[in-house]
Biopython code that builds the backbone (N, CA, C, O; Angstrom):
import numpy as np
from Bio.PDB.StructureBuilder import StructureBuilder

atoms = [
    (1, "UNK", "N", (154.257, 34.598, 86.162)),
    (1, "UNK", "CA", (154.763, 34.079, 84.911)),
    (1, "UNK", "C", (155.758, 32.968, 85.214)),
    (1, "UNK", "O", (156.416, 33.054, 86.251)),
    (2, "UNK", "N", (155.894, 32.112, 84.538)),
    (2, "UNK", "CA", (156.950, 30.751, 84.711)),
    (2, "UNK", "C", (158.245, 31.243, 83.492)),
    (2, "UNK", "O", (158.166, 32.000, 82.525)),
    (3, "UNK", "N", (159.333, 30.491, 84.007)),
    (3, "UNK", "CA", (160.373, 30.526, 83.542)),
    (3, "UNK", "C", (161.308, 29.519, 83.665)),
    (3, "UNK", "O", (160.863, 28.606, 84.361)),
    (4, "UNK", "N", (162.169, 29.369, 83.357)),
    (4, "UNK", "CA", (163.206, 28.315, 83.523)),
    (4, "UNK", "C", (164.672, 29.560, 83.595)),
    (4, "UNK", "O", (165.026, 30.528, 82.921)),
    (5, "UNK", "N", (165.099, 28.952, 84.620)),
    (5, "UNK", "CA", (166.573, 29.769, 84.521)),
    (5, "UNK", "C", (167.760, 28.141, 84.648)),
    (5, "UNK", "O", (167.711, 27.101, 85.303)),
    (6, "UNK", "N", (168.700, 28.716, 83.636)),
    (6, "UNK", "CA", (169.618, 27.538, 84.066)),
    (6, "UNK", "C", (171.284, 28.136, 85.034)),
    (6, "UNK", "O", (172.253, 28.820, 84.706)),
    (7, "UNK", "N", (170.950, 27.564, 86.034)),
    (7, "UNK", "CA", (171.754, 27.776, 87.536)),
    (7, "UNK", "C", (173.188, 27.096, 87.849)),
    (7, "UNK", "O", (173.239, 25.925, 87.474)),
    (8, "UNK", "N", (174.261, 27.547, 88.406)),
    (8, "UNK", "CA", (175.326, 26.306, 88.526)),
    (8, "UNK", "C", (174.467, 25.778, 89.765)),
    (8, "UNK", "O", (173.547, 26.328, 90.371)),
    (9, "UNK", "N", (175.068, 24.527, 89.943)),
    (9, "UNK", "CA", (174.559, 23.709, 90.752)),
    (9, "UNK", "C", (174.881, 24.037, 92.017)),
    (9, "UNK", "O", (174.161, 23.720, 92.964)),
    (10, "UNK", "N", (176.189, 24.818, 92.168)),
    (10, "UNK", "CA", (176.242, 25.511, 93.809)),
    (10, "UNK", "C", (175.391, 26.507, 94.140)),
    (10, "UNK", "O", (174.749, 26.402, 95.186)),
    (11, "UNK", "N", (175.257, 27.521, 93.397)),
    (11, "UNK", "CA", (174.233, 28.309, 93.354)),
    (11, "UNK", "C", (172.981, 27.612, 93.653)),
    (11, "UNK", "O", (172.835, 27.673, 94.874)),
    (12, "UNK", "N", (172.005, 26.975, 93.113)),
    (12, "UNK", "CA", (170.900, 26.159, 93.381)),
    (12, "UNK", "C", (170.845, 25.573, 94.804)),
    (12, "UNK", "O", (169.875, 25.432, 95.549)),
    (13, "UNK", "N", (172.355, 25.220, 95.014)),
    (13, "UNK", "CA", (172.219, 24.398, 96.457)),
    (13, "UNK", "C", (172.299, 25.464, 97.751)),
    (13, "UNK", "O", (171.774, 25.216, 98.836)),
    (14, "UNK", "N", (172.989, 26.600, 97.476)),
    (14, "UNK", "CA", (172.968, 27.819, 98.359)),
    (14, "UNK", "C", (171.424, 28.067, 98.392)),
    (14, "UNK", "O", (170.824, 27.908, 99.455)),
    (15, "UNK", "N", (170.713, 28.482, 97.173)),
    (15, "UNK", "CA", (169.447, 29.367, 97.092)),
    (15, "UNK", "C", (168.278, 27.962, 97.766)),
    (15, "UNK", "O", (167.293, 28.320, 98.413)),
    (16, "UNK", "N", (168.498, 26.640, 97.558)),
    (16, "UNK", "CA", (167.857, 25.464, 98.286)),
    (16, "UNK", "C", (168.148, 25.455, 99.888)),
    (16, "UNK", "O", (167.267, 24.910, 100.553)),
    (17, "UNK", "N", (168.957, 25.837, 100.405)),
    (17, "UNK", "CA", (169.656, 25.917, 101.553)),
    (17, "UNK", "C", (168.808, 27.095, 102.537)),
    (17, "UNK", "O", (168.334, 26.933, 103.662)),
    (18, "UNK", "N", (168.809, 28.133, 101.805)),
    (18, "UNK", "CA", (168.491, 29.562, 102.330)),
    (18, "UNK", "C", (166.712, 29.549, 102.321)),
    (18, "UNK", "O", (166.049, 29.979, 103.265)),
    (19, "UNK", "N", (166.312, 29.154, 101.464)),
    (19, "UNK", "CA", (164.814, 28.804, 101.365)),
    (19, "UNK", "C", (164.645, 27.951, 102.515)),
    (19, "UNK", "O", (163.774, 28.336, 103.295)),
    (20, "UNK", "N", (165.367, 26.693, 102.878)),
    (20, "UNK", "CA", (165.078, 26.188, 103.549)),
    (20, "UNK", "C", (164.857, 26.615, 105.203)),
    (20, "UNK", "O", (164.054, 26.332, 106.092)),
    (21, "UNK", "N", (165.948, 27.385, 105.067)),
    (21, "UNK", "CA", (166.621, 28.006, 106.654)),
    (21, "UNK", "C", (165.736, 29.416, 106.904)),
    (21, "UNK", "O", (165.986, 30.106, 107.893)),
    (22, "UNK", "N", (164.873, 29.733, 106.118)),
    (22, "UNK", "CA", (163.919, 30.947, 106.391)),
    (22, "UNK", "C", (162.452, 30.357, 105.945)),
    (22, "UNK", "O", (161.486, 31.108, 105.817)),
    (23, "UNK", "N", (162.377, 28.970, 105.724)),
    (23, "UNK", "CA", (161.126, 28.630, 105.562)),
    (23, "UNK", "C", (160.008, 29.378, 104.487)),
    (23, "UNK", "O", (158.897, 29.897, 104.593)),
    (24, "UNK", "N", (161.010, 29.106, 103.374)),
    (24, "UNK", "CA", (160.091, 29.672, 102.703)),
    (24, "UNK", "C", (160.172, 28.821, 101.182)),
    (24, "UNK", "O", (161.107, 28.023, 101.127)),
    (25, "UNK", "N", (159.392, 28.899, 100.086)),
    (25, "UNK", "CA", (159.752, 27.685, 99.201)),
    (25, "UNK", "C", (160.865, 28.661, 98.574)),
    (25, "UNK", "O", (161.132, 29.790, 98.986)),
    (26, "UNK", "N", (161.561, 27.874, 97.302)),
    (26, "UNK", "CA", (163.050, 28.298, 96.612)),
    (26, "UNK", "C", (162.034, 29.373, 95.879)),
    (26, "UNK", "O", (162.301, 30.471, 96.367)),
    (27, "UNK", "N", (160.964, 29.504, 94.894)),
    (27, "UNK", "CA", (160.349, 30.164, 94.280)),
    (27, "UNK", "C", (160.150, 31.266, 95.231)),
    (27, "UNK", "O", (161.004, 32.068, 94.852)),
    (28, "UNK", "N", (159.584, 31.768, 96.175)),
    (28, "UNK", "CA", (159.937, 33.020, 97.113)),
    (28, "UNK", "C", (160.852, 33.559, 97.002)),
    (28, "UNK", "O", (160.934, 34.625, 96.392)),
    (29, "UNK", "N", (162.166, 32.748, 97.776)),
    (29, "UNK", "CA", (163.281, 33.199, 97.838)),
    (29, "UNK", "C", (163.542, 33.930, 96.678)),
    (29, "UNK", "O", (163.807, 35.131, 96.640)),
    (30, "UNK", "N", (163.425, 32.882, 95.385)),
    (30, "UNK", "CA", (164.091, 33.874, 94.141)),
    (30, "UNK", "C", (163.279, 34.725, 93.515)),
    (30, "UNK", "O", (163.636, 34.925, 92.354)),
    (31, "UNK", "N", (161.919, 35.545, 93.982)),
    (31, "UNK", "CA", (161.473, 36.038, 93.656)),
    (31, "UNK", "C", (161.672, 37.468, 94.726)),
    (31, "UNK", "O", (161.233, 38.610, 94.594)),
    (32, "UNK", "N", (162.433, 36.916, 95.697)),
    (32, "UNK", "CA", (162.468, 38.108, 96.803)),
    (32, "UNK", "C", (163.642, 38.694, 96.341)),
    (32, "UNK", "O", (163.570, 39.902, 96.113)),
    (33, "UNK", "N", (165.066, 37.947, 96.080)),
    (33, "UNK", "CA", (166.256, 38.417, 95.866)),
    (33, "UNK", "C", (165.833, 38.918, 94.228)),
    (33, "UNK", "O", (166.555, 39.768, 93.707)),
    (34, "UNK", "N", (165.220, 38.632, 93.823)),
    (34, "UNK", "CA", (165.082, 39.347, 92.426)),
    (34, "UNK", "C", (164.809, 40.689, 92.482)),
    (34, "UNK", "O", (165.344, 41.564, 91.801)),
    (35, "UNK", "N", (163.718, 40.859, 93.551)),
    (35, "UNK", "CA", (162.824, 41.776, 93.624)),
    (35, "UNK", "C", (163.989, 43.088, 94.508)),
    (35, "UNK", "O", (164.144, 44.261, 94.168)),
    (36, "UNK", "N", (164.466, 42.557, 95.361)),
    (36, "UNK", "CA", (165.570, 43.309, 95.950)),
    (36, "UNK", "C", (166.803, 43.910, 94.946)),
    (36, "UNK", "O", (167.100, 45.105, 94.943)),
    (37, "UNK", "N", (167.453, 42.929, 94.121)),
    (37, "UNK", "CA", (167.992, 43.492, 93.183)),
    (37, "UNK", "C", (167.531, 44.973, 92.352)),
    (37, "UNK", "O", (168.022, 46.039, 91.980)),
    (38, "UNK", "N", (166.437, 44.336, 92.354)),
    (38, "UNK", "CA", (165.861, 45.375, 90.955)),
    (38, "UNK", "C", (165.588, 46.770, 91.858)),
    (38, "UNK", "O", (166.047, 47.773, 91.312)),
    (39, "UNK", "N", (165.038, 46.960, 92.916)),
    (39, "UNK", "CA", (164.933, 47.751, 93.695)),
    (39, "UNK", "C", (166.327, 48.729, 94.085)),
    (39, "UNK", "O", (166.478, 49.944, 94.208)),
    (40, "UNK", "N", (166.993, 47.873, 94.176)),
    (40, "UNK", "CA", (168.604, 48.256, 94.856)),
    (40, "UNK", "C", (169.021, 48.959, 93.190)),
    (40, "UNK", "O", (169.950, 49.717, 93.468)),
    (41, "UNK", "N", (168.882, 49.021, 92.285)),
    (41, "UNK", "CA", (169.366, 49.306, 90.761)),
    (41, "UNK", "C", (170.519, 48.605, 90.633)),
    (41, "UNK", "O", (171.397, 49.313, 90.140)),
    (42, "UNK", "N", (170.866, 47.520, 90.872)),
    (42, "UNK", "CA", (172.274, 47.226, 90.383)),
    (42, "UNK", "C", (172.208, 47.058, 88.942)),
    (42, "UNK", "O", (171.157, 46.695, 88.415)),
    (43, "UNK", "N", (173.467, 47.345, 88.131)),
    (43, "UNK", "CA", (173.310, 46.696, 86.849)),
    (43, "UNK", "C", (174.511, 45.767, 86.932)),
    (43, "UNK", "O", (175.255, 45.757, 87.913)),
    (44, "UNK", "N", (174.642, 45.141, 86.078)),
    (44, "UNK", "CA", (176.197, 44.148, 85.864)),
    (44, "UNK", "C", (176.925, 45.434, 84.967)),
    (44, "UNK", "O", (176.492, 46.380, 84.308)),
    (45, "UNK", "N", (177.995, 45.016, 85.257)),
    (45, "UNK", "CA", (179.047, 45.936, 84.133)),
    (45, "UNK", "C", (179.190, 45.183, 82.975)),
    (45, "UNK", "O", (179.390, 43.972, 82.874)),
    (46, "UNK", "N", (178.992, 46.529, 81.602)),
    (46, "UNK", "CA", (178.894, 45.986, 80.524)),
    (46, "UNK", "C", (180.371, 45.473, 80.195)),
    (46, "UNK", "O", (181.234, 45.839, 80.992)),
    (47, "UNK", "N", (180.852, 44.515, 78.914)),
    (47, "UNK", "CA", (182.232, 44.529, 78.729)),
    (47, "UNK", "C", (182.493, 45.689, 78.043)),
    (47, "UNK", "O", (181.597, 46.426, 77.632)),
    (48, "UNK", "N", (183.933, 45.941, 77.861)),
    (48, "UNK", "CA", (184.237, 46.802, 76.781)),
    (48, "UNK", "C", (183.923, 46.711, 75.508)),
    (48, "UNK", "O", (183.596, 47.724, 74.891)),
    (49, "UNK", "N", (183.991, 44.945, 74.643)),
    (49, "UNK", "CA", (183.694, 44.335, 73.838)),
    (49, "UNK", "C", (183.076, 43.225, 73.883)),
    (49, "UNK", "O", (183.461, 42.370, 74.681)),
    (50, "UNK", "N", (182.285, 43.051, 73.274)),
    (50, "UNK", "CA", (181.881, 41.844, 73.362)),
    (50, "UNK", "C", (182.363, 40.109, 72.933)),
    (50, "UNK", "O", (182.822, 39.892, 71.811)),
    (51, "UNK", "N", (182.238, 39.270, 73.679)),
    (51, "UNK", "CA", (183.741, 38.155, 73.330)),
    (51, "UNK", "C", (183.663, 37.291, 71.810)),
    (51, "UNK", "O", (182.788, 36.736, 71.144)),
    (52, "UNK", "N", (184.798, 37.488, 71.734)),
    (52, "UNK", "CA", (185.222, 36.933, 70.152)),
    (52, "UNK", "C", (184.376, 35.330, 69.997)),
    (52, "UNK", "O", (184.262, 34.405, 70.801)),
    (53, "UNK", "N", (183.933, 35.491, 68.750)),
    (53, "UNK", "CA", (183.565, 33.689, 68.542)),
    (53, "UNK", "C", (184.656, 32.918, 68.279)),
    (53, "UNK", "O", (185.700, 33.208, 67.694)),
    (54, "UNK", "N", (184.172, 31.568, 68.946)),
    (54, "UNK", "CA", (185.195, 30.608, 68.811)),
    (54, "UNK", "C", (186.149, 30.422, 67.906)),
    (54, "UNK", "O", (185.752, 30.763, 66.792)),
    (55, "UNK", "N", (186.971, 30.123, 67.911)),
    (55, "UNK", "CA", (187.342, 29.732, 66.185)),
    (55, "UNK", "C", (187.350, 28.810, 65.517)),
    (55, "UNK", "O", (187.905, 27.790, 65.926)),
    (56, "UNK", "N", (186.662, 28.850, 64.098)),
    (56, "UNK", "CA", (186.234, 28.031, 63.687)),
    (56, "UNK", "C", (187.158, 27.093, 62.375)),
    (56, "UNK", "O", (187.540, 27.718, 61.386)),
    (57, "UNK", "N", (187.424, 25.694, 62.493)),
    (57, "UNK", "CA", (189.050, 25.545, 61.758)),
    (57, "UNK", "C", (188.463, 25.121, 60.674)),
    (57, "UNK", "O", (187.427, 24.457, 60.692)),
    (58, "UNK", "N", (189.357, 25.629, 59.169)),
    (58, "UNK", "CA", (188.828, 25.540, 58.141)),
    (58, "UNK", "C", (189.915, 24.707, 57.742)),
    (58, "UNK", "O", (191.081, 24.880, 58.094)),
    (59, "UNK", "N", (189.417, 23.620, 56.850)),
    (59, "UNK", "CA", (190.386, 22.883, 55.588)),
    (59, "UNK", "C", (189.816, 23.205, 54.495)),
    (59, "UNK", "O", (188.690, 22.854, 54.143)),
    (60, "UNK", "N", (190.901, 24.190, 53.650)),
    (60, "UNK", "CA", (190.596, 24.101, 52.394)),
    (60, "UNK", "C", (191.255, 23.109, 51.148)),
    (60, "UNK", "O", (192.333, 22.674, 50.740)),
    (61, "UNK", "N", (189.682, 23.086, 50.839)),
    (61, "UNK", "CA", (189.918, 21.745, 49.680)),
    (61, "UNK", "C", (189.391, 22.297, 48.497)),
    (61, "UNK", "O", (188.177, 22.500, 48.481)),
    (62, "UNK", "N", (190.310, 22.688, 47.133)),
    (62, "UNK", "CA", (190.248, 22.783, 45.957)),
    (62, "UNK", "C", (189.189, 22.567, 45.197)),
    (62, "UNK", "O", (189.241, 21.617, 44.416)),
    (63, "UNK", "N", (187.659, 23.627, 45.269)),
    (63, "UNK", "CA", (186.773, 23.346, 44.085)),
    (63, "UNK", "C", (185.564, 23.196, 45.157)),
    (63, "UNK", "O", (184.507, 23.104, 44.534)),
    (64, "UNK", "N", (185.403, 23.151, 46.289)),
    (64, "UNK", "CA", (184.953, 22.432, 47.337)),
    (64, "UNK", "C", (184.123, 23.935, 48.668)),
    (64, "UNK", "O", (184.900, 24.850, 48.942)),
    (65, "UNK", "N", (183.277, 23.970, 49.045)),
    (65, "UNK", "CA", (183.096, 24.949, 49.693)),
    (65, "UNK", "C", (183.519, 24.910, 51.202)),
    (65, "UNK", "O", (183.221, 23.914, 51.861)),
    (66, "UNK", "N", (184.187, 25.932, 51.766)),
    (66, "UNK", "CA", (184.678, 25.778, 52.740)),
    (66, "UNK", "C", (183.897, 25.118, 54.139)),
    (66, "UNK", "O", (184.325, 24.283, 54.936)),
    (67, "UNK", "N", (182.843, 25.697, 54.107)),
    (67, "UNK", "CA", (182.143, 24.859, 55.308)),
    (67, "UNK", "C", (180.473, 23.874, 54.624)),
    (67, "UNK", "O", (179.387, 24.287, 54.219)),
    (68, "UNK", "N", (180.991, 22.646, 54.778)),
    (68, "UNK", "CA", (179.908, 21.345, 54.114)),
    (68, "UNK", "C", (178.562, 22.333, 54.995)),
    (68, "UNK", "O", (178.520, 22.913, 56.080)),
    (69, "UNK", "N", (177.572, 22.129, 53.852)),
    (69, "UNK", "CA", (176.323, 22.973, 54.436)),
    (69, "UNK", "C", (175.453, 21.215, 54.817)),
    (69, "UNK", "O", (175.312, 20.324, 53.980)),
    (70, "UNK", "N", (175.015, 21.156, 56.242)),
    (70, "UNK", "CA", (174.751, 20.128, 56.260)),
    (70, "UNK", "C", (172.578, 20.084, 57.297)),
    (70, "UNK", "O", (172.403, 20.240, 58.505)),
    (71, "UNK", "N", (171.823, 19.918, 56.591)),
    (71, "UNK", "CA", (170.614, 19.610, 56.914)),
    (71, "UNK", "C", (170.597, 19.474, 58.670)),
    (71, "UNK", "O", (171.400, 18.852, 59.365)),
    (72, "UNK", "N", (169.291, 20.350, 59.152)),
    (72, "UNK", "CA", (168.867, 19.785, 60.920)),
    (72, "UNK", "C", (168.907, 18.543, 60.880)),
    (72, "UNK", "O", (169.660, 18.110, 61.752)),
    (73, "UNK", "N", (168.402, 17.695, 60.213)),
    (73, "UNK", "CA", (168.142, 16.359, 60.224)),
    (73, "UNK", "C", (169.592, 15.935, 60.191)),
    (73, "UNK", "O", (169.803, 15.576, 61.349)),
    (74, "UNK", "N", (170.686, 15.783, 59.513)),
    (74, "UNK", "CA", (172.186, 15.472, 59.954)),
    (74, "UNK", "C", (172.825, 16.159, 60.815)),
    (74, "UNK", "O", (173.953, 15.762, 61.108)),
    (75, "UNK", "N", (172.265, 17.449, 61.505)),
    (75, "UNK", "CA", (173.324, 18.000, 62.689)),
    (75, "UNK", "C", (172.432, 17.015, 63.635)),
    (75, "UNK", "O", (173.083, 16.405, 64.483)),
    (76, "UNK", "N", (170.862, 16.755, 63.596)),
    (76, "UNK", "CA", (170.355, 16.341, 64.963)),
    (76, "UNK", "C", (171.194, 14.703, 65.268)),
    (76, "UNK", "O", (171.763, 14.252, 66.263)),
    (77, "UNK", "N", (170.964, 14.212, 64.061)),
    (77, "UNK", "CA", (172.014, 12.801, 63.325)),
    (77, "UNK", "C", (173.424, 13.237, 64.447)),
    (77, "UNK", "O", (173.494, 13.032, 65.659)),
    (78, "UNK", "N", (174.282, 13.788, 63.680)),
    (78, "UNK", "CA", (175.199, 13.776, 64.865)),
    (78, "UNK", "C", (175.259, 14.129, 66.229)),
    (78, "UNK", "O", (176.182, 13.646, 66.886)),
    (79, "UNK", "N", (174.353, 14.969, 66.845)),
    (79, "UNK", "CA", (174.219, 15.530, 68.471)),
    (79, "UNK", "C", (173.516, 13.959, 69.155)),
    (79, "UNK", "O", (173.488, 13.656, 70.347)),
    (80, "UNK", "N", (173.034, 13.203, 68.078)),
    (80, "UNK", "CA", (172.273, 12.131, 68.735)),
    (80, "UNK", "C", (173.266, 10.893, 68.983)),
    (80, "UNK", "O", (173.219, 10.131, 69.949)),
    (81, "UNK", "N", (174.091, 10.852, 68.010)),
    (81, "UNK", "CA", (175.351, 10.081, 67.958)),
    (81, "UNK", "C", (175.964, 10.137, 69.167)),
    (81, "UNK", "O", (176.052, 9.278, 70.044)),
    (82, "UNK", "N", (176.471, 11.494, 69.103)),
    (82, "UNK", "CA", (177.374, 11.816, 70.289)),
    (82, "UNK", "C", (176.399, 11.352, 71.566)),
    (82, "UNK", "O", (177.068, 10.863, 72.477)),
    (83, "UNK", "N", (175.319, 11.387, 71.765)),
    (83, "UNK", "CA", (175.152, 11.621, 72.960)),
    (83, "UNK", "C", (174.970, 10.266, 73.222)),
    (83, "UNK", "O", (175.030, 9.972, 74.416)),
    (84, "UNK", "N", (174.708, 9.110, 72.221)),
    (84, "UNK", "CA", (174.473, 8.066, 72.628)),
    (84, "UNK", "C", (176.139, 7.326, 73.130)),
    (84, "UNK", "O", (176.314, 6.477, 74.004)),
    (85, "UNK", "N", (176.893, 7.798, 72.499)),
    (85, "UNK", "CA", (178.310, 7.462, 73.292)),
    (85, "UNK", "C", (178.974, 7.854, 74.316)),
    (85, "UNK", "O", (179.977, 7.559, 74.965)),
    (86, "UNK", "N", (177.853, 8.856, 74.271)),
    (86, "UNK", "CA", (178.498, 9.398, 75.998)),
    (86, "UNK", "C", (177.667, 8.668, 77.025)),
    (86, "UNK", "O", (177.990, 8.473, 78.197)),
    (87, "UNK", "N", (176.599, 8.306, 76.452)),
    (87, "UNK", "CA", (175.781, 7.562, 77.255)),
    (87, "UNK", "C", (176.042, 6.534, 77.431)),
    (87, "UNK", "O", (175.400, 6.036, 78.356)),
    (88, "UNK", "N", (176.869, 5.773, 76.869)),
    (88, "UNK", "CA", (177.267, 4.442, 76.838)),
    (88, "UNK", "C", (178.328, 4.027, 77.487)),
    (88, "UNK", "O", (178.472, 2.959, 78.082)),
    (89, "UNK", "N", (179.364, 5.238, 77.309)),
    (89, "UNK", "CA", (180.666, 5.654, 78.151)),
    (89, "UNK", "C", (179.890, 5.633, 79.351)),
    (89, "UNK", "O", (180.180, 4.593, 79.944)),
    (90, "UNK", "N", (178.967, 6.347, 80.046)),
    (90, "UNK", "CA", (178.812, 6.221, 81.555)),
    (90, "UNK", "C", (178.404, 4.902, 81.539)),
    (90, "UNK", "O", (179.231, 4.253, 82.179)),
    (91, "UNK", "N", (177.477, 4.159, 81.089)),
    (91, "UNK", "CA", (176.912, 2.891, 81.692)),
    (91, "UNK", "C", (178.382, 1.524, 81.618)),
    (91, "UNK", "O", (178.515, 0.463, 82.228)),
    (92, "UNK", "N", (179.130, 2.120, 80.732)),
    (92, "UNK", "CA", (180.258, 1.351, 81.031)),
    (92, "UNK", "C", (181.265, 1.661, 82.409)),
    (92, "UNK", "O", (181.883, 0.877, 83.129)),
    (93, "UNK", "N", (181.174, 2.762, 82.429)),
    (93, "UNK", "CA", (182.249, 2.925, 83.673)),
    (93, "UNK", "C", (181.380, 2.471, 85.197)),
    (93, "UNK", "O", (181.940, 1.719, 85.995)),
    (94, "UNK", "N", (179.893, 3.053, 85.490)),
    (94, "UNK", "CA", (178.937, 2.477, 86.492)),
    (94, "UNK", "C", (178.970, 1.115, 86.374)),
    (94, "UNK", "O", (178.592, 0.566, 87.410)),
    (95, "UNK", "N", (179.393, 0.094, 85.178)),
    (95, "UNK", "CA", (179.249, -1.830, 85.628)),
    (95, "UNK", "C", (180.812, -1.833, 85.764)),
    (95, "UNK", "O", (181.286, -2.965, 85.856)),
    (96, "UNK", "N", (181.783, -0.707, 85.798)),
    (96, "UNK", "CA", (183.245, -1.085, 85.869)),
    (96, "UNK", "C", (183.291, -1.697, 87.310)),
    (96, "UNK", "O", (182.846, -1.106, 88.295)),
    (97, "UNK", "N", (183.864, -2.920, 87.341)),
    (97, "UNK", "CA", (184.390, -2.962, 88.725)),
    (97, "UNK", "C", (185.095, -1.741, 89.515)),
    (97, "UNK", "O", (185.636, -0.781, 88.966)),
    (98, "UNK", "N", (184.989, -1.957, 90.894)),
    (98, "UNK", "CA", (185.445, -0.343, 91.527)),
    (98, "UNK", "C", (186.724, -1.303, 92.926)),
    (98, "UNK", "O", (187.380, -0.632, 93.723)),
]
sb = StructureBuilder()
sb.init_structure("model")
sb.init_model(0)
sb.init_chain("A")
sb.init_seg("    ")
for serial, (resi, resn, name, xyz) in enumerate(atoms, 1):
    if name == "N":
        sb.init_residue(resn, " ", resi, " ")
    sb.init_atom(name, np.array(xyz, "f"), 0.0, 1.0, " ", f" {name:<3s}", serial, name[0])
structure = sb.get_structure()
């Protein structure tokens, strides 16, 4: 079966490292340490609670509903915004003189 797992990047470079140094591809590897895990029974420890959501800051405005209910099409509108300024922020700092 295929999957996608998303990894920190040290992690990835350890589990790229170790594949390498036992000759075997990264997909082995993480199918061996998986397989060992599950064998071994570890579980993770549950929390006591589970963690609070963020908090979310309200302005209240008179007559007005507290949180603007706003269409996918205007959240995608803004995630696209943002990202084009972050994108723009890097290509400015990469032509910054160094």
């Amino acid at each position: 079966m295929r999957t996608t797992l998303d990894l920190p990047d040290d992690t990835f470079r350890q589990l790229k490292a170790q594949a390498a140094l036992n000759g075997m591809k990264l997909k082995e590897l993480v199918t061996q340490l998986i397989q060992r895990g599950l064998a071994a029974g570890v579980t993770a420890p549950m929390p006591d609670q589970p963690p609070a959501p963020p908090p979310i800051a309200i302005r209240r405005v008179p007559g007005k509903p507290l949180t603007p209910a706003l269409s996918n099409a205007q959240l995608y509108d803004i995630l696209n915004d943002q990202d084009l300024a972050q994108y723009q922020n890097v290509l400015q700092q990469a032509a910054a003189p160094k």
